[in-house]
N, C-alpha and C positions, 0 to 999 in steps of 0.2 A: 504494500500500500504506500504510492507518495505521499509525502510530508505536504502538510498545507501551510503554505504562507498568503497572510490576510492583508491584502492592501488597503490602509483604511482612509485615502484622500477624499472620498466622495463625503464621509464625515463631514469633511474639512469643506467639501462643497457648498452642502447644506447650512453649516454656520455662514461662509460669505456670501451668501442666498441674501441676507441681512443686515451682515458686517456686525451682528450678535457674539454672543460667547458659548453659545450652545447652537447644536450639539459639542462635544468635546471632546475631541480625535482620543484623549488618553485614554479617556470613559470606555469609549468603545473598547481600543486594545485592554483593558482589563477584564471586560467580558469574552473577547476573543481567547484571549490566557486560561481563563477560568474552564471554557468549554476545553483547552486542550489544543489550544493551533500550535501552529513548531515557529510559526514565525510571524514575526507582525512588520509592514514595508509600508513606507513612508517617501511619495516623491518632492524633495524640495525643488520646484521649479524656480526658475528664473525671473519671473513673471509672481509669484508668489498665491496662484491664482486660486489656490487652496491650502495644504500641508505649509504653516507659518517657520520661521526660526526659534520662536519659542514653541511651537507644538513640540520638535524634536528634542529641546533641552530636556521637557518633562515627559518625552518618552523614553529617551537614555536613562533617566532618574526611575521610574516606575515600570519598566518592560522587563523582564526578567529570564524571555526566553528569548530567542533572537530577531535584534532587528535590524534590519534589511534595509538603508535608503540609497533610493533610485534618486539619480544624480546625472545632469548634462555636465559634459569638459570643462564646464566656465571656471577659471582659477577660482572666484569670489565662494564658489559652490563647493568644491573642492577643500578649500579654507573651512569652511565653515564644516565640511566632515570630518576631518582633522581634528576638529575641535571637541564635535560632538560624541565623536571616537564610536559609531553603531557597530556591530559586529562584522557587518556586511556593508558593502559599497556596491550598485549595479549601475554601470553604465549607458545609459540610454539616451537615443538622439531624440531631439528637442527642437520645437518650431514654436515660436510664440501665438501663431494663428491656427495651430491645429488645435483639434478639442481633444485629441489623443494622441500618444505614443503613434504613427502613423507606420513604424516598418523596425525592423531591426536597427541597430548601430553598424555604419560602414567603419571593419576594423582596420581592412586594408589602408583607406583613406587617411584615419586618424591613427594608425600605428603609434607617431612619435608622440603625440599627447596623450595616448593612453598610456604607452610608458612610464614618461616623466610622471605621471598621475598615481600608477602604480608604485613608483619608487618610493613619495609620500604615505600612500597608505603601508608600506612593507614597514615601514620605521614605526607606524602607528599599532603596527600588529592589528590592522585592520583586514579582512578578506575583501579581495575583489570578484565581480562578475560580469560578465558583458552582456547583453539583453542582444542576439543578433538573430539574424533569419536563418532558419534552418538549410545552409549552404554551404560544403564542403570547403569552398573557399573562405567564408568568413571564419567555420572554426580550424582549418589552416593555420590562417590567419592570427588566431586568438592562443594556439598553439605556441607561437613563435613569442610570444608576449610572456610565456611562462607561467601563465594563471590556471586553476585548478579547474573554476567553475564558470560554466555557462548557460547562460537560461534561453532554450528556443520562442519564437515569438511565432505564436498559434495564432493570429488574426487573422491571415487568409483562411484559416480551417474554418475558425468560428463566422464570419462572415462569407463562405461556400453556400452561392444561392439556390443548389442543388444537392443532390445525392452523386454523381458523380463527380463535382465539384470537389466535394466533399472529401470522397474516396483521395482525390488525386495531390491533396495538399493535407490527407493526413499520413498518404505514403511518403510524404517528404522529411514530416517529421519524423517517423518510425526511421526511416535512412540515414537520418540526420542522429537522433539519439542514438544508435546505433554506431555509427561511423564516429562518434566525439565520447563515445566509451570504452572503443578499440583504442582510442592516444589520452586515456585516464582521466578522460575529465570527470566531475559532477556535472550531472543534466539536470536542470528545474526547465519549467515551462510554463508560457501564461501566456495571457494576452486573449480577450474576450472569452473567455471561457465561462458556461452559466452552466444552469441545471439542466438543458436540454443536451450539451454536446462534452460536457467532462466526464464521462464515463471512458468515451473510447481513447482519448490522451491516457486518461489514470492506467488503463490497460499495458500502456508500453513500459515491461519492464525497468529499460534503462532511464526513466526519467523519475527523481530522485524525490523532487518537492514539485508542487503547483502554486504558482501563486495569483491568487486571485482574489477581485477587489467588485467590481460596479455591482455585480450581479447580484453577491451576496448583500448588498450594502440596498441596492432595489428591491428585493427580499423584505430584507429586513424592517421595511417603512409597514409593510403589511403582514409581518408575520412576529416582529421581534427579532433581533440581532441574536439572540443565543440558541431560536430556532433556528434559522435561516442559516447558524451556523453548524447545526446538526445537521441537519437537511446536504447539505453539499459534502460534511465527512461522509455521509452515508452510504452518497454515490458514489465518490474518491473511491470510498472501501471494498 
């Protein structure tokens, strides 16, 4: 059974719905904990357009199983993980007008700044990750960088407007987990994955943890956060 990791920015949504103080990103990850998640992921954007810099101080303070923040190159971003010292670091590309994560990270591209990036978190005894598309040549790529772990990016599956669709970008994954387990990585996976389509990810052996955020968190408006988090172990299992 993968590990679940709970992304909890739509929390963070919901409160600048308002520019209120509730809901309260920690609140949630203490419910998440409680149910039993492996990991709670937090993305500080650039743009700040949800997950604050104070949300992360009093997640590092009060999180007690791992957490995971997804993070763009920006030095200032970078600095500010350094700081926060989470267990985990993911890397992931970043557009200030998208409404989502839109694609993998190009590692090829940005090799020397993931590096240099990497070097910082080594000193911090932070782990890194790279959030990239399930492609031979990006985890190549992420090989050469000397990092353990990489998480596949399931958007094309979970947005497949068919059944054959479907079939053909989740053999990509399955190839992909497969082929970045044969050069020792850890696999996690995410990226639009809800109750309708995480069963047949959860099925791929080689993929380690899930991490997933909207679905459970739209869930949970109508059912409660500690169901909505049962409900999705159930199927993971």
């Amino acid at each position: 059974m993968p590990k679940l990791g709970v992304n909890i920015d739509h929390v963070a949504t919901l409160r600048q719905a308002r520019k209120g103080i509730d809901p309260e990103p920690v609140h949630a990850a203490l419910i998440c904990q409680s149910v039993g998640v492996d990991a709670i992921v937090a993305h500080l954007r650039e743009d700040r357009r949800h997950i604050k810099d104070e949300d992360l101080v009093l997640l590092r303070k009060f999180v007690s199983c791992k957490l995971n923040m997804e993070m763009s190159l920006a030095p200032e971003i970078v600095e500010i993980a350094c700081k926060i010292k989470p267990d985990q670091v993911t890397f992931v590309p970043e557009k200030r007008q998208e409404l989502t994560t839109e694609g993998g990270l190009d590692v090829i591209a940005n090799a020397r700044k993931i590096e240099a990036a990497i070097k910082k978190f080594k000193k911090n005894n932070i782990e890194v990750s790279l959030f990239i598309d399930p492609e031979k040549k990006q985890i190549d790529a992420a090989k050469k960088l000397g990092i353990k772990l990489i998480e596949l990016h399931t958007g094309k599956y979970a947005d497949a407007v068919n059944e054959k669709e479907e079939n053909k970008y989740l053999k990509e994954i399955k190839d992909a987990a497969k082929y970045a387990k044969k050069l020792k990585f850890s696999v996690f996976a995410g990226h639009g994955l809800d109750y309708n389509n995480v069963s047949s990810i959860a099925k791929i052996k080689e993929i380690e943890e899930l991490n997933i955020g909207y679905s459970i968190i739209c869930r949970s408006v109508l059912v409660g956060l500690e169901c909505a988090l049962r409900q999705m172990k159930a199927l993971i299992k």
